[in-house]
N, CA, C and O of each residue as an XYZ file, in Angstrom:
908
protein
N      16.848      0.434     58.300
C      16.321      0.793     56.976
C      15.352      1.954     57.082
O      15.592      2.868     56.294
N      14.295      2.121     57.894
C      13.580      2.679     58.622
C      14.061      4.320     58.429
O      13.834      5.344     57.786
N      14.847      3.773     59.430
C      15.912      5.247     59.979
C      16.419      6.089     58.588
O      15.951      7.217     58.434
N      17.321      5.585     57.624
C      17.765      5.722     56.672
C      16.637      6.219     55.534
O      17.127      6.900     54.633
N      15.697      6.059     55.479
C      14.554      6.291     54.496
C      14.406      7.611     55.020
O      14.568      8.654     54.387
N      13.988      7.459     56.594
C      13.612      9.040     56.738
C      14.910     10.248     57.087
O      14.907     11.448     57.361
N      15.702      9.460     56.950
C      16.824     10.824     56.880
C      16.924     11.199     55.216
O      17.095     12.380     54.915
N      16.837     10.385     54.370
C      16.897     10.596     52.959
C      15.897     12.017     52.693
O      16.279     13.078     52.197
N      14.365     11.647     53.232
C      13.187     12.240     53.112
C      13.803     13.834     53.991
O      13.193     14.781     53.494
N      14.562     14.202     54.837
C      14.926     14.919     55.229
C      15.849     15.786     54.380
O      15.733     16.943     53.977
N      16.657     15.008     54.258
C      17.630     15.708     53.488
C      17.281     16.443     52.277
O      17.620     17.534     51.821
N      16.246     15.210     51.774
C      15.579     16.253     50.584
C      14.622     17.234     51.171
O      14.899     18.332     50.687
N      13.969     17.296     51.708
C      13.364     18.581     52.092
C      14.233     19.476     52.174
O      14.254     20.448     51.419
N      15.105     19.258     53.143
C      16.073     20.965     53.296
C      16.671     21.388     51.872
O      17.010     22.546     51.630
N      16.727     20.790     51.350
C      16.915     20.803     49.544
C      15.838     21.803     49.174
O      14.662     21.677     49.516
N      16.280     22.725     48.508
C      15.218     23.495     47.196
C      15.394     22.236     45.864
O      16.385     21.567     45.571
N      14.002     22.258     45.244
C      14.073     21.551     44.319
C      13.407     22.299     42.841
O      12.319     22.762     42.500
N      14.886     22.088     42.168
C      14.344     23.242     41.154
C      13.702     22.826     39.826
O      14.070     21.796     39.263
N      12.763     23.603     39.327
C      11.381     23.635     39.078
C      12.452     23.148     37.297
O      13.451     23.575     36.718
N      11.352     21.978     37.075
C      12.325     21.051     35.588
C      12.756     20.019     36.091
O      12.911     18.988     35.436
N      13.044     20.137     37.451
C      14.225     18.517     37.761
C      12.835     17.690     37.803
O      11.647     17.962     37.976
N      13.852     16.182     37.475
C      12.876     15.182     37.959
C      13.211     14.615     39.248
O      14.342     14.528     39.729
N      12.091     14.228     39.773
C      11.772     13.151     41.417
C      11.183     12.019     41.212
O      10.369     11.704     40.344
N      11.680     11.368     42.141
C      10.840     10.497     42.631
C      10.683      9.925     43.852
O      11.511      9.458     44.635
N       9.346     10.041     43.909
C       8.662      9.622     45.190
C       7.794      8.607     45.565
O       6.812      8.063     45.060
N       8.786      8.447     47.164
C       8.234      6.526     47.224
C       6.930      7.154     48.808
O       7.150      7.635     49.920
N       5.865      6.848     48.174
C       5.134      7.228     49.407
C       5.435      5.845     50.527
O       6.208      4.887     50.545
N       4.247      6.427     51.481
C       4.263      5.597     52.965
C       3.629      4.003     52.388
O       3.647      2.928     52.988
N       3.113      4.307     51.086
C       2.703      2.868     50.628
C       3.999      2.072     49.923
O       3.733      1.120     49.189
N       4.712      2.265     50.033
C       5.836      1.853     48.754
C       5.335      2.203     47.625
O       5.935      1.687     46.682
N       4.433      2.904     47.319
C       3.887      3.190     45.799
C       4.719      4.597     45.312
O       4.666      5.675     45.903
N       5.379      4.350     44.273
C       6.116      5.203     43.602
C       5.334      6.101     42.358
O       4.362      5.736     41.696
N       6.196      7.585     42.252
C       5.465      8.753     41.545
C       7.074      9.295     41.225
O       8.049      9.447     41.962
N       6.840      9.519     39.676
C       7.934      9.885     38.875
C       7.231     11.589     38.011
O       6.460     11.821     37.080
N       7.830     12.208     38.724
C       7.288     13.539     37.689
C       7.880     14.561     37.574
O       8.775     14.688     38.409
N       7.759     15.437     36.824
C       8.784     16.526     36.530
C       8.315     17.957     37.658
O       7.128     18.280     37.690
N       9.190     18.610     38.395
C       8.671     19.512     39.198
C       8.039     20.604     38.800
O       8.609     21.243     37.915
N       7.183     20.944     39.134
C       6.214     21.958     38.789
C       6.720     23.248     39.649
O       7.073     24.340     39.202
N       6.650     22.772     41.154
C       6.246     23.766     42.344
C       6.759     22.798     43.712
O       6.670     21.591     43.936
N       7.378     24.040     44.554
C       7.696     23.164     45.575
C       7.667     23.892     46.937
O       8.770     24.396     47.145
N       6.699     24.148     48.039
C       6.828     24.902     49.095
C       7.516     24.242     50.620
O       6.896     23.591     51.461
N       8.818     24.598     50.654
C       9.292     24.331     51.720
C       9.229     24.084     52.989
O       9.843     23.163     53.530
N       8.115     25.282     53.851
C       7.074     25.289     54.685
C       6.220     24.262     55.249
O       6.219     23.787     56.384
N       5.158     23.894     53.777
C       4.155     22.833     53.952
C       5.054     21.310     53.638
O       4.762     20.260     54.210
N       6.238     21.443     52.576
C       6.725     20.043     52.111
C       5.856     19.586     51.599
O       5.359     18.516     51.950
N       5.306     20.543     50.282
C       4.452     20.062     49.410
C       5.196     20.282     48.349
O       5.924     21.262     48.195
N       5.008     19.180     47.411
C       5.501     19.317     45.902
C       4.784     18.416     44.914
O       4.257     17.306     44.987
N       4.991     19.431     43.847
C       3.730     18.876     42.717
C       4.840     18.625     41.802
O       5.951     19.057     41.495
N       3.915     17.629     41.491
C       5.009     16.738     39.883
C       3.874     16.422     39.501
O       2.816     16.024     39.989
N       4.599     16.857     37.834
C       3.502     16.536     36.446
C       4.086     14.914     36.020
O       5.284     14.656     35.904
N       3.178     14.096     35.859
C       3.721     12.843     35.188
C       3.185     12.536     34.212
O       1.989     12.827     34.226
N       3.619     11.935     33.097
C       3.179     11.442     32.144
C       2.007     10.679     32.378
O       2.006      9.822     33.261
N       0.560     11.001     31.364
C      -1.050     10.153     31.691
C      -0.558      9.214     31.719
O       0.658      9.071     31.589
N      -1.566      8.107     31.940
C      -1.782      6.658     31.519
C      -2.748      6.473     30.541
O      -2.796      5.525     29.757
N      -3.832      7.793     30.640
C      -4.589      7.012     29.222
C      -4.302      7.790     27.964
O      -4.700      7.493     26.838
N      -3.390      9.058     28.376
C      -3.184      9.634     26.575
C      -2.514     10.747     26.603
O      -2.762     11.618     27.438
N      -1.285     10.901     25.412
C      -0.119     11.114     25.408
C      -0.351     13.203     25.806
O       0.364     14.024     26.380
N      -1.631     13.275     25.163
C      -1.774     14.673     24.867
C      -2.011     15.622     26.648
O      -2.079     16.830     26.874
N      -2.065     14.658     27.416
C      -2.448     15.432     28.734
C      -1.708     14.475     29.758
O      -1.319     13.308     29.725
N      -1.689     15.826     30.967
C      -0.921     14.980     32.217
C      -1.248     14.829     33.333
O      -2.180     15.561     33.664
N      -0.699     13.867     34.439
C      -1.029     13.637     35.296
C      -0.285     14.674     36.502
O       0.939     14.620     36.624
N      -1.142     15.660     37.421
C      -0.313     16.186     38.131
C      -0.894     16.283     39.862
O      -1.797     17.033     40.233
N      -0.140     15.352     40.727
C       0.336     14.858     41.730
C       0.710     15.479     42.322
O       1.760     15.970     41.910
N       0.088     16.099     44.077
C       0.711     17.192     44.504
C       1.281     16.530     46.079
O       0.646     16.569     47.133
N       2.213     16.123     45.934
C       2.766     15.140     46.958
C       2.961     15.502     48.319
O       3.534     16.575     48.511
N       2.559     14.748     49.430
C       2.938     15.473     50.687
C       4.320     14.836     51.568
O       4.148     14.032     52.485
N       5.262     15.161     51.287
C       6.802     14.556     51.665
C       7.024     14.164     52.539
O       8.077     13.558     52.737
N       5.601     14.456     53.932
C       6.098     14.547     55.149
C       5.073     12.881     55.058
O       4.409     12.736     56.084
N       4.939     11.991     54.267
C       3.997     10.883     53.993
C       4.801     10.095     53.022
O       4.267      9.081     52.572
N       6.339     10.488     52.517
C       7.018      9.953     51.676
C       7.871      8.996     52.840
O       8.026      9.332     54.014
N       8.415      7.641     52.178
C       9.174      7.249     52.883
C      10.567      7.640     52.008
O      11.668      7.472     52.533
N      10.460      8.095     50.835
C      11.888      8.058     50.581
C      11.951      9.295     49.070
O      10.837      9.561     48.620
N      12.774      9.762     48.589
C      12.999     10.820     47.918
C      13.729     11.059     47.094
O      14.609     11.735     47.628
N      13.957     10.927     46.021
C      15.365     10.925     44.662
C      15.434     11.923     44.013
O      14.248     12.210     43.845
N      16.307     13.032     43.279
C      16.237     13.533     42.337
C      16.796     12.749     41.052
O      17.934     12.280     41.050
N      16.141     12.664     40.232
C      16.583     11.390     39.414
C      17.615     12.104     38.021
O      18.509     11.630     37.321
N      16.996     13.336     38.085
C      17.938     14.597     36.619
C      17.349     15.906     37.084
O      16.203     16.349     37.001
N      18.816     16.556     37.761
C      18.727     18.013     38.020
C      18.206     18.770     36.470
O      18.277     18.393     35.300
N      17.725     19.867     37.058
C      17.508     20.630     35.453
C      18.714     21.908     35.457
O      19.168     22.477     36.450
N      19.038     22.132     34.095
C      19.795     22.681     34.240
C      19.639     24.298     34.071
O      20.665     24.913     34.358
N      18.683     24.976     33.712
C      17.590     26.135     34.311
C      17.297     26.388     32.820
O      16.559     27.364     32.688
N      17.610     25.872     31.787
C      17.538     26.087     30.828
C      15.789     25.831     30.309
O      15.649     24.618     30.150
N      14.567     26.520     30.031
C      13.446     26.252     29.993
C      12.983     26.534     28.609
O      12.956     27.723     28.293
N      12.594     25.612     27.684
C      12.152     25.788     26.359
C      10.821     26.718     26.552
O      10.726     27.811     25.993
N      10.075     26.325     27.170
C       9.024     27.209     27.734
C       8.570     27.439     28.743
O       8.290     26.602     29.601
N       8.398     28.788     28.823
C       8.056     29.261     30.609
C       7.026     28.372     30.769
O       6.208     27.958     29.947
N       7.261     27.979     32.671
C       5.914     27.447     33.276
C       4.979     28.078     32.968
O       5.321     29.073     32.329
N       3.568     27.963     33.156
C       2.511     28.175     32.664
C       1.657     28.650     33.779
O       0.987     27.710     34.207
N       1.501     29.421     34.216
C       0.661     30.518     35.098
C      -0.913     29.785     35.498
O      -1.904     29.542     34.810
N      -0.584     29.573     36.977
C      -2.014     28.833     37.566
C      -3.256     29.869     37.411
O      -3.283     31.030     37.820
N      -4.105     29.284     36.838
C      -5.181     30.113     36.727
C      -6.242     29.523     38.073
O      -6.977     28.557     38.278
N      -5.694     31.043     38.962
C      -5.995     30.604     40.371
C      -7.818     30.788     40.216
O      -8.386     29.967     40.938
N      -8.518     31.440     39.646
C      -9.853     31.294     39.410
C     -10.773     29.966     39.400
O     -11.666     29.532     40.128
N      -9.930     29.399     37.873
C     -10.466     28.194     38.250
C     -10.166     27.071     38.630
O     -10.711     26.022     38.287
N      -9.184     27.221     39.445
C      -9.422     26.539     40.934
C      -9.902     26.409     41.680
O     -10.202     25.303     42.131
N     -10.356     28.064     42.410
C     -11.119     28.062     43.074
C     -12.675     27.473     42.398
O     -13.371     26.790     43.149
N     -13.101     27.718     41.195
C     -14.485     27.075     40.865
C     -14.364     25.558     40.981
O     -15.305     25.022     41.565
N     -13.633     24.961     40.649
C     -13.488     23.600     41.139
C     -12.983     22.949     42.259
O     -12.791     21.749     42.460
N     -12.770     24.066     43.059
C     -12.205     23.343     44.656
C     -14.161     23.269     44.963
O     -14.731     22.215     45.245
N     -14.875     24.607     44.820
C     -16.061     25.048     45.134
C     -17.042     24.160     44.493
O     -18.040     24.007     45.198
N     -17.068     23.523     43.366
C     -17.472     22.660     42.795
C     -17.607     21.204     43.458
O     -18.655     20.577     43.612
N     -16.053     20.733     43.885
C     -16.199     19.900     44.594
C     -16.587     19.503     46.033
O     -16.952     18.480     46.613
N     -16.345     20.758     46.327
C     -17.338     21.137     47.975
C     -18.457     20.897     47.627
O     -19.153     20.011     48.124
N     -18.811     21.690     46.673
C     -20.588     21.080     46.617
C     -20.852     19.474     46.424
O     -21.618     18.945     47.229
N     -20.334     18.779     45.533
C     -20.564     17.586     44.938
C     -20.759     16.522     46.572
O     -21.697     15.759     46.803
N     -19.484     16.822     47.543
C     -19.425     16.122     48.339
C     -20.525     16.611     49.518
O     -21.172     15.812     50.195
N     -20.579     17.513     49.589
C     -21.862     18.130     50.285
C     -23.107     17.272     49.547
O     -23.518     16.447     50.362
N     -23.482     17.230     48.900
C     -24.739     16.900     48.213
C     -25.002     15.265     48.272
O     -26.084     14.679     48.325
N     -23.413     14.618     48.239
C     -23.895     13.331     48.166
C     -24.200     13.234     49.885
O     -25.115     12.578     50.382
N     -23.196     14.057     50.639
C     -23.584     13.770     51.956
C     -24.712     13.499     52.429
O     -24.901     12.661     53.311
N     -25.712     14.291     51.804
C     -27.084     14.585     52.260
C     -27.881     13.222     51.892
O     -28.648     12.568     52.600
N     -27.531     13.043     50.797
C     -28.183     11.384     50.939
C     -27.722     10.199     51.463
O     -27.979      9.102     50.966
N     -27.032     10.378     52.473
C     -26.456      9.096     53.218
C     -27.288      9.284     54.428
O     -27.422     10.338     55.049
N     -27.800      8.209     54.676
C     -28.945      7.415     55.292
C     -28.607      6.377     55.816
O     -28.292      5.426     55.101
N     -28.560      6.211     58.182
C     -27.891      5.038     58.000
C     -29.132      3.979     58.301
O     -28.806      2.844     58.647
N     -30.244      4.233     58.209
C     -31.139      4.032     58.376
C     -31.739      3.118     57.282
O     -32.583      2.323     57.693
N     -31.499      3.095     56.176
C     -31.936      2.909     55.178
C     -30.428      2.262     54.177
O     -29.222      2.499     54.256
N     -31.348      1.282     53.187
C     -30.169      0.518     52.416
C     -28.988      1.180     51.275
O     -28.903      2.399     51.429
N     -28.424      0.850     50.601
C     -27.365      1.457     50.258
C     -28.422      1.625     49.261
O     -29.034      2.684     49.397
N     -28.885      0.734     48.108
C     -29.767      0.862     46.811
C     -30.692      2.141     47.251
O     -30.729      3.120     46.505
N     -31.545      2.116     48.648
C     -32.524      3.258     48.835
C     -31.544      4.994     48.575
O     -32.143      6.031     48.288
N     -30.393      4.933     48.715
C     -29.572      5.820     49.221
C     -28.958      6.264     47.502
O     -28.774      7.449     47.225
N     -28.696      5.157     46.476
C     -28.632      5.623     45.399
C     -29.665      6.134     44.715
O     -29.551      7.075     43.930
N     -30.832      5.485     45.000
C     -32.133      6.097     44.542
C     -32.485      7.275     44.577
O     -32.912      7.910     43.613
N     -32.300      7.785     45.994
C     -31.786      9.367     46.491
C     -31.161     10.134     45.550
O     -31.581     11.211     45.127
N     -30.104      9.550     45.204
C     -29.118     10.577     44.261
C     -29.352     10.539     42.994
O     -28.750     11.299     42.235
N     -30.481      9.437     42.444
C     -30.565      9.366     41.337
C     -31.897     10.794     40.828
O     -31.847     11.476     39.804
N     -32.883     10.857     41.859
C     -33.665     11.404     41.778
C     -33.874     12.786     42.044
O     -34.759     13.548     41.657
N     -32.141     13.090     43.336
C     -31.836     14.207     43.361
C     -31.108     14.821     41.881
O     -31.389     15.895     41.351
N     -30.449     14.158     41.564
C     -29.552     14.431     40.187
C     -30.867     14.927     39.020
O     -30.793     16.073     38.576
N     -31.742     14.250     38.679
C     -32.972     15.121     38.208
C     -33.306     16.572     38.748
O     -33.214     17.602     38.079
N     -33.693     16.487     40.012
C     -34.572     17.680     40.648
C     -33.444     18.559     41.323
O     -33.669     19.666     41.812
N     -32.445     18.065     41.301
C     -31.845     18.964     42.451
C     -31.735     18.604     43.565
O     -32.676     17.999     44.079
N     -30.336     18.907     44.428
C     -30.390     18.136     45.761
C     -31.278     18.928     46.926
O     -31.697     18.496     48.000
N     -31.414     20.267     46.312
C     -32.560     21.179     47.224
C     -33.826     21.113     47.274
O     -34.642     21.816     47.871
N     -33.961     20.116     46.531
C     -35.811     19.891     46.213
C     -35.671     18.548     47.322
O     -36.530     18.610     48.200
N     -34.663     17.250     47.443
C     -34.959     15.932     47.922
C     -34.165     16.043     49.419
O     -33.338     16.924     49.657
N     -34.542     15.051     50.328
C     -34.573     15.462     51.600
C     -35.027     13.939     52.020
O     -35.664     13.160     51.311
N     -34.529     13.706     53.382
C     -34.817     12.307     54.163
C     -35.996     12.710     54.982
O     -36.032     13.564     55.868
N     -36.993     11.919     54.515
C     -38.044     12.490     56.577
C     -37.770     10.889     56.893
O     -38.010      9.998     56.078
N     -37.258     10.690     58.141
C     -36.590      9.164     58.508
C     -36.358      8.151     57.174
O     -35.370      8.426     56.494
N     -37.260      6.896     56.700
C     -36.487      6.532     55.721
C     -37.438      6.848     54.379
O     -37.523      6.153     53.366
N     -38.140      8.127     54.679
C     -38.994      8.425     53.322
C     -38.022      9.506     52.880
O     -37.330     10.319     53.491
N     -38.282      9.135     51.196
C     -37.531     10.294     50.592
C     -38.558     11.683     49.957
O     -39.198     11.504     48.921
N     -38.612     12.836     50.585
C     -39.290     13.669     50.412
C     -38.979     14.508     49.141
O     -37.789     14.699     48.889
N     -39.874     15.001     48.356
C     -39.658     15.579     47.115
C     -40.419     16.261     46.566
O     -41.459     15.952     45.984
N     -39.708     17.737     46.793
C     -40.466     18.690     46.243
C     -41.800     19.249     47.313
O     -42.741     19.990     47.029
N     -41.504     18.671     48.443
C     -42.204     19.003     49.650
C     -43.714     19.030     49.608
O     -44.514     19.698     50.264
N     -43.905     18.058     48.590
C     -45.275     16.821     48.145
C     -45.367     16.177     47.653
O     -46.435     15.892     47.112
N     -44.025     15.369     47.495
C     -44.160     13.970     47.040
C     -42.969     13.194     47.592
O     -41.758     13.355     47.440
N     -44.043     11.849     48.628
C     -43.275     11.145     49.506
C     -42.833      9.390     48.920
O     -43.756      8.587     49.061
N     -42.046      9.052     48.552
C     -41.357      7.471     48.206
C     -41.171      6.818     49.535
O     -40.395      7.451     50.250
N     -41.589      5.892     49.992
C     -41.622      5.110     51.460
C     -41.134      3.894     50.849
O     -41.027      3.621     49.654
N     -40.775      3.005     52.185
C     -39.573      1.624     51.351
C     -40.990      0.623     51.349
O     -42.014      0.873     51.985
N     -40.800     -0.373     50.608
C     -39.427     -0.578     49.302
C     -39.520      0.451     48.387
O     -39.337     -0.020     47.265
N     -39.739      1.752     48.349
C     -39.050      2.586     47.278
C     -39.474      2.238     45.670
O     -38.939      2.759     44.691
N     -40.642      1.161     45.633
C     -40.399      1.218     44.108
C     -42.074      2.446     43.457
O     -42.520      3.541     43.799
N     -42.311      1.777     42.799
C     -43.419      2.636     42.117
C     -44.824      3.084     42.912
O     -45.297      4.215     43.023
N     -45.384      1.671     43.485
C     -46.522      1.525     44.285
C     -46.553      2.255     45.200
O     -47.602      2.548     45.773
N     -45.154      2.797     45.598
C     -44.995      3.522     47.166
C     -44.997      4.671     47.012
O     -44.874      5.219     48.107
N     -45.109      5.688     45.841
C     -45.264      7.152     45.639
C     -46.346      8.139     45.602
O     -46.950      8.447     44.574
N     -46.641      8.791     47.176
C     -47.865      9.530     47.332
C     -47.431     10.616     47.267
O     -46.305     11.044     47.520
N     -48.897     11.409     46.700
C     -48.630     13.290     46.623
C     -49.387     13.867     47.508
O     -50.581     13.741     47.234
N     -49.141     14.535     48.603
C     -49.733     15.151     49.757
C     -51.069     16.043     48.754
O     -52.120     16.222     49.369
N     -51.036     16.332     47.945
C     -51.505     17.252     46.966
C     -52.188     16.894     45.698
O     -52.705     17.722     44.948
N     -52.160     15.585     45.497
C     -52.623     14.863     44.765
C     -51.989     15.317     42.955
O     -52.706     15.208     41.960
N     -51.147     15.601     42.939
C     -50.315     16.330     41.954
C     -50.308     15.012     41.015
O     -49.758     14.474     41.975
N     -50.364     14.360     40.404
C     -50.351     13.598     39.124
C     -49.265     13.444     38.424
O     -48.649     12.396     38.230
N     -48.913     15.028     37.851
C     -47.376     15.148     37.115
C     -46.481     14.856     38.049
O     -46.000     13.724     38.102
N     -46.212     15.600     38.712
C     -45.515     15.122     39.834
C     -45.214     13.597     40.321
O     -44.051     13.264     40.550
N     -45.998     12.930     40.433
C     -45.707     11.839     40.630
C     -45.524     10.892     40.009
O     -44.950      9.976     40.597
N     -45.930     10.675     38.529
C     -45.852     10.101     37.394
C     -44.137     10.314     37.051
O     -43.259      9.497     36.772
N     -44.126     11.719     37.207
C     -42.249     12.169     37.093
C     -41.474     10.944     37.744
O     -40.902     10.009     37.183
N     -41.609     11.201     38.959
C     -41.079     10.267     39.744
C     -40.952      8.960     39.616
O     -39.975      8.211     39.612
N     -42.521      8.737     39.472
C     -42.434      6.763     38.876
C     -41.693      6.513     37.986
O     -41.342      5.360     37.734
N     -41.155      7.941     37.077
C     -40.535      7.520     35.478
C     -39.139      6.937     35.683
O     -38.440      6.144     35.053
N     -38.978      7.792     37.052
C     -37.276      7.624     37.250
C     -37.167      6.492     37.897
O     -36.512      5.517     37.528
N     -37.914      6.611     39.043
C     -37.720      5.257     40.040
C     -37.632      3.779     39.193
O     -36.757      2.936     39.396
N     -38.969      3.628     37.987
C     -38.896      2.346     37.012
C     -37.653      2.691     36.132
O     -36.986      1.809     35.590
N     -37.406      3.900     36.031
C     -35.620      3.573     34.753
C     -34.364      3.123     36.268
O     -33.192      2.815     36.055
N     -34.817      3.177     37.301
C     -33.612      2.986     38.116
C     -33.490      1.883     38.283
O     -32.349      1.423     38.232
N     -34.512      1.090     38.527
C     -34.527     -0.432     39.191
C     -34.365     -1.371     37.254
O     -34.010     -2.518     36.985
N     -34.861     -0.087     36.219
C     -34.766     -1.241     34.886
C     -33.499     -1.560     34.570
O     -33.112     -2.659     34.172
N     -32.529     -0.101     34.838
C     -31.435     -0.099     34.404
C     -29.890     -0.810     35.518
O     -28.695     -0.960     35.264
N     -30.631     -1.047     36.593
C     -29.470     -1.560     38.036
C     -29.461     -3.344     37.838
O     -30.512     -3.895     38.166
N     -28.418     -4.170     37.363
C     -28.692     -5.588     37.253
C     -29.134     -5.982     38.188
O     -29.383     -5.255     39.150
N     -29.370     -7.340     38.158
C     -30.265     -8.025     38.751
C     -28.957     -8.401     40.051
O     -27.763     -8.155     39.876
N     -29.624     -9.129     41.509
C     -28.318     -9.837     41.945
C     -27.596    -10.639     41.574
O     -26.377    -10.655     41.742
N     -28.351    -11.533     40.935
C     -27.519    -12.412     40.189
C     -26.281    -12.631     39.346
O     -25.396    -13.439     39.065
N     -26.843    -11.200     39.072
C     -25.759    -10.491     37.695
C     -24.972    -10.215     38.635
O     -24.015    -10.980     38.756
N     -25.101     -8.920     39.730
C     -23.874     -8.648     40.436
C     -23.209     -9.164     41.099
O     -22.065     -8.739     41.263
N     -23.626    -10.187     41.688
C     -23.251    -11.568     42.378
C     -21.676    -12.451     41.400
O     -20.553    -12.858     41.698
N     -22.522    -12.362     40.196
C     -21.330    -13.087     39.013
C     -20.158    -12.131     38.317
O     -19.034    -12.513     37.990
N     -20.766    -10.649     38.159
C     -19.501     -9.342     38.106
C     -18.645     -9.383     39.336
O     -17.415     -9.386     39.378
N     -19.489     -9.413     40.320
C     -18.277     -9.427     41.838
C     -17.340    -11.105     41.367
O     -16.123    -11.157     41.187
N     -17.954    -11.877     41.296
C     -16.738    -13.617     41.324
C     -16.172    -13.361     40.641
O     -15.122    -13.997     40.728
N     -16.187    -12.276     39.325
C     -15.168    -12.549     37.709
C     -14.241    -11.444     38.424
O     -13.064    -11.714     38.662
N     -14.749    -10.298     38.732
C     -13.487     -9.135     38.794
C     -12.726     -9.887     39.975
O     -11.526     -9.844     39.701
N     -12.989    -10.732     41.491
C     -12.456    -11.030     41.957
C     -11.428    -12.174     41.285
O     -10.243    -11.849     41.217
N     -11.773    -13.338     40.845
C     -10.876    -14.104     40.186
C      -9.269    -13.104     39.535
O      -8.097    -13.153     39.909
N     -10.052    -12.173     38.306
C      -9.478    -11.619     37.246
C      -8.154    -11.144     38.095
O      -6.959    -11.329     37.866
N      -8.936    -10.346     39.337
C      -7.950     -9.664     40.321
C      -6.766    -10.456     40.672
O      -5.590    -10.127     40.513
N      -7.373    -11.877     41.324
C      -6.351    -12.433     41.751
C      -5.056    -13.161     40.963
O      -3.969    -13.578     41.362
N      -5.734    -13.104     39.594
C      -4.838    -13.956     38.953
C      -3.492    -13.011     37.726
O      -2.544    -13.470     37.089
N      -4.236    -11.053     37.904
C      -3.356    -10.392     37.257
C      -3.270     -8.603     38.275
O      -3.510     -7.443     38.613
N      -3.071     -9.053     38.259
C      -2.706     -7.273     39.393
C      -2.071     -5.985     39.018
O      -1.058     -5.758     39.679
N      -2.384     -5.069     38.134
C      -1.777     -4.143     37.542
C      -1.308     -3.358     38.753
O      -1.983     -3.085     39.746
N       0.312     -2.950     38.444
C       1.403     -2.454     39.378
C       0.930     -1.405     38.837
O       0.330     -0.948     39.810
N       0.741     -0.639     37.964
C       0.411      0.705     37.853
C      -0.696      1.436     38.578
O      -0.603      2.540     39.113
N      -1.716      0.683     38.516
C      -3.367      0.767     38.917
C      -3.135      0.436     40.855
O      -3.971      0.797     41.683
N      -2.140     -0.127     41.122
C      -1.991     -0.178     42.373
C      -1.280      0.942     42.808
O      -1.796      1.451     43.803
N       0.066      1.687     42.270
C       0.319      3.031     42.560
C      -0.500      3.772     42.333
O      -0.918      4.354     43.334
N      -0.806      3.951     41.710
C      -1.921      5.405     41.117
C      -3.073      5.243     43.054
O      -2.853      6.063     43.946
N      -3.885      4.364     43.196
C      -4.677      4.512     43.844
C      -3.816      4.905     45.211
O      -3.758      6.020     45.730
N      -3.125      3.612     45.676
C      -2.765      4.170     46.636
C      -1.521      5.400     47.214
O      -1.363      5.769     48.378
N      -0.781      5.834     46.030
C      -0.699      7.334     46.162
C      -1.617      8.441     45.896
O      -1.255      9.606     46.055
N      -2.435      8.221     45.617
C      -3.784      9.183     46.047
C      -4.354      9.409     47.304
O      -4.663     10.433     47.913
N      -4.427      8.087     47.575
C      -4.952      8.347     49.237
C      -3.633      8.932     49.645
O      -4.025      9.755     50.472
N      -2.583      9.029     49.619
C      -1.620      9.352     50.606
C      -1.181     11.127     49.799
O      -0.351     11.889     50.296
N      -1.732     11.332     48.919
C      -0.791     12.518     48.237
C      -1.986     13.207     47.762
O      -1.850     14.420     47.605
N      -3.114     12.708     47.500
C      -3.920     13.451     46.340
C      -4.262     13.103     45.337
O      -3.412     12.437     44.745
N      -5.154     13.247     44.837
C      -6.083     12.487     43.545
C      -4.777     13.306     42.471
O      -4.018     14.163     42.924
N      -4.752     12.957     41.418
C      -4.426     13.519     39.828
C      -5.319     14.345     39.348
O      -6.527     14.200     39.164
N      -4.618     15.219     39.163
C      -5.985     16.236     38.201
C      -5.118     16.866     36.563
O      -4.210     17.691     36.466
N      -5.922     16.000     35.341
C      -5.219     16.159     34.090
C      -5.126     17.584     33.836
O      -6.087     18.351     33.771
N      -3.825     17.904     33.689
C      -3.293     18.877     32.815
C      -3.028     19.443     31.662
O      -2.699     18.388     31.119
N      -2.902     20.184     30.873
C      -2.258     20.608     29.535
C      -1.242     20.369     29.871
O      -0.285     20.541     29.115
């Protein structure tokens, strides 16, 4: 069976696949992706398919699949070149601002990962960087430095915020956020009883959709909505 899957996956590669047909693709998860071809580079054995959203009719889901991670490969309706409207011209710009965008985002959370320190101390980080900027906040071991005079030491809540400088505003700022962080994060208790319900809920209904979607992402690429 094995064998047979990946000669399928072969065969379609040496295939051009022309831009209108539909596919479908069974990744290395068994999780299946149905979409209309966009783009297809022979080389890499990358191909992007637009699929219909899940949350709304007016935009799409588009999936840029890596074949050489497919176990198996269909053309499900050749197109017949006939195009009501031309494809639609990548606006390679902003791409690049959002490839660059997301470099930063993941850069930034990087900086507050701390293995030193608890996961809550580590959101606190980002909560306070997300105010000031991730260039103002900074780890000195498990103190969070800010603004390069004002230090939060654990437990991290209000009592623990000194100003090398005796700055007032400054630190009052800080207390404002730190008390909306801990007012607004439930209690354990609470999360304790959200974790037992979503687990139950989980076990007793399992959306097949919500299970492809994720795990052809890890294997292909997140979705990014389209016109």
């Amino acid at each position: 069976m094995a064998a047979a899957s990946s000669a399928a996956v072969v065969n379609a590669v040496n295939d051009c696949f022309s831009i209108g047909s539909t596919v479908l693709c069974t990744t290395c998860f068994k999780d299946e992706v149905e979409g209309e071809v966009l783009a297809f580079d022979h080389n890499t054995k990358m191909l992007i398919l637009k699929c219909h959203s899940k949350m709304t009719e007016e935009l799409s889901d588009v999936y840029v699949m890596n074949l050489s991670l497919c176990s198996n490969v269909q053309v499900i309706k050749e197109c017949n070149g006939n195009f009501i409207d031309d494809p639609q011209k990548l606006n390679l710009e902003q791409v690049k601002m959002r490839l660059r965008k997301t470099v930063e985002r993941r850069q930034d959370f990087l900086k507050s990962k701390n293995a030193d320190v608890s996961p809550e101390a580590q959101e606190l980080y980002r909560a306070i960087a997300k105010q000031l900027g991730y260039n103002e906040v900074s780890w000195q071991g498990q103190n969070i430095q800010i603004l390069n005079e004002v230090t939060v030491s654990p437990p991290y809540r209000v009592d623990n915020v000194v100003s090398s400088s005796d700055n007032d505003t400054s630190c009052n700022y800080i207390k404002r956020i730190i008390k909306q962080f801990f007012n607004t994060r439930p209690s354990p208790s609470q999360e304790n009883t959200h974790a037992g319900a979503s687990a139950s809920s989980a076990s007793t209904s399992v959306s097949p959709t919500s299970s492809s979607l994720s795990s052809s992402n890890a294997a292909s690429g997140s979705p990014v909505p389209a016109n």
